[in-house]
Legacy VTK file of the C-alpha trace (Angstrom):
# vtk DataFile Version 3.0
C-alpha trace
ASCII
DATASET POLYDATA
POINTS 85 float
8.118 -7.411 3.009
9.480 -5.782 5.880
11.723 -8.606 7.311
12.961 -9.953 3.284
14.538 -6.218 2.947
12.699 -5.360 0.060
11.401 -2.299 1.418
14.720 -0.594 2.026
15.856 -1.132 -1.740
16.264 2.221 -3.454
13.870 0.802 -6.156
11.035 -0.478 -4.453
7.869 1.500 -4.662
4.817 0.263 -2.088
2.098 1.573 -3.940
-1.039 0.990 -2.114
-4.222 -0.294 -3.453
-6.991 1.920 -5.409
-7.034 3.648 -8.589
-5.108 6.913 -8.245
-2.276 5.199 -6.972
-2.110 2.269 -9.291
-2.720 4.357 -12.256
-0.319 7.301 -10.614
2.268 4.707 -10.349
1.889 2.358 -13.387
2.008 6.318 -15.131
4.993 7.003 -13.492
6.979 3.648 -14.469
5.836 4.368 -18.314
7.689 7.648 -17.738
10.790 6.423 -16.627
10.982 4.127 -19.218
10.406 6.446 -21.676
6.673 5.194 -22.858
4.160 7.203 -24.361
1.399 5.913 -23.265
-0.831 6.494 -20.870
-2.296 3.757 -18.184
-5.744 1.827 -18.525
-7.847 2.104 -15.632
-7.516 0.416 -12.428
-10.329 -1.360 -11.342
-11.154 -1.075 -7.543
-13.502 -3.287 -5.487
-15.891 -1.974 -3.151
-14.640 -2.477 0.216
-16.484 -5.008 2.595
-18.266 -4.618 5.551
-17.297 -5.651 8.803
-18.500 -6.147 12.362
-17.395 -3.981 15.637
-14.897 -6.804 16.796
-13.517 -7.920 13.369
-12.673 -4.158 13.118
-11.139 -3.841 16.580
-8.527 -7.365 15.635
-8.168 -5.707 12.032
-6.862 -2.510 14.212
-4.855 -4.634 16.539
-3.111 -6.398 13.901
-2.449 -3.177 11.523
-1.063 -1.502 15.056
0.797 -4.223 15.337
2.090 -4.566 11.907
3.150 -0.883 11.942
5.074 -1.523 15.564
7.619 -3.797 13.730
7.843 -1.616 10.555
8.914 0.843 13.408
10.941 -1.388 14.860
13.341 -2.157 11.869
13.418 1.397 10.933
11.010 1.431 8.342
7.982 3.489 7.802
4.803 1.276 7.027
2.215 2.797 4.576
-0.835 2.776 7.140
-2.564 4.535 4.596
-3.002 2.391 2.065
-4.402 -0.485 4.421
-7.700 1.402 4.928
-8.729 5.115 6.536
-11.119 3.147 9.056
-7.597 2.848 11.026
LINES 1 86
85 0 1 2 3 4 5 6 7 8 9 10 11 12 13 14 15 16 17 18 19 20 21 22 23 24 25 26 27 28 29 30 31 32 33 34 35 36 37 38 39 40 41 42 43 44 45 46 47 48 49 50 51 52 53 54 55 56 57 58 59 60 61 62 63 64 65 66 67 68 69 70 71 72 73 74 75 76 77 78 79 80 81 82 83 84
């Protein structure tokens, strides 16, 4: 996302994954399109369990991930990728 320029279109919205958001969002685009109706629910998986070292290469990836957001200016949603990092 980061390198195709997506990201710094005034449009684009990076919603991350679970039900608030989704619904917050999906809420938000009937709004601005002037629909009055309201979203279904968002259906959210429980999250797996990992061991110690496939959390410490998830970290070094994310870390990594977020480095080159950095490094093109852009602020990458570490948030939405999981509160464990």
């Amino acid at each position: 996302m980061a390198i195709s320029g997506v990201v710094g279109m005034p449009t684009t919205r990076i919603v991350p994954y679970g039900a608030e958001a989704m619904t917050g969002a999906a809420g938000q685009l009937f709004e601005d399109f002037g629909v009055d109706i309201e979203p279904e629910e968002f259906k959210v998986a429980e999250p797996p369990e990992f061991q110690a070292d496939e959390e410490a290469m998830a970290k070094q990836v994310v870390d990594e991930v977020e480095a080159f957001w950095k490094s093109l200016g852009l602020n990458f949603p570490r948030e939405a990728i999981d509160l464990r990092f």
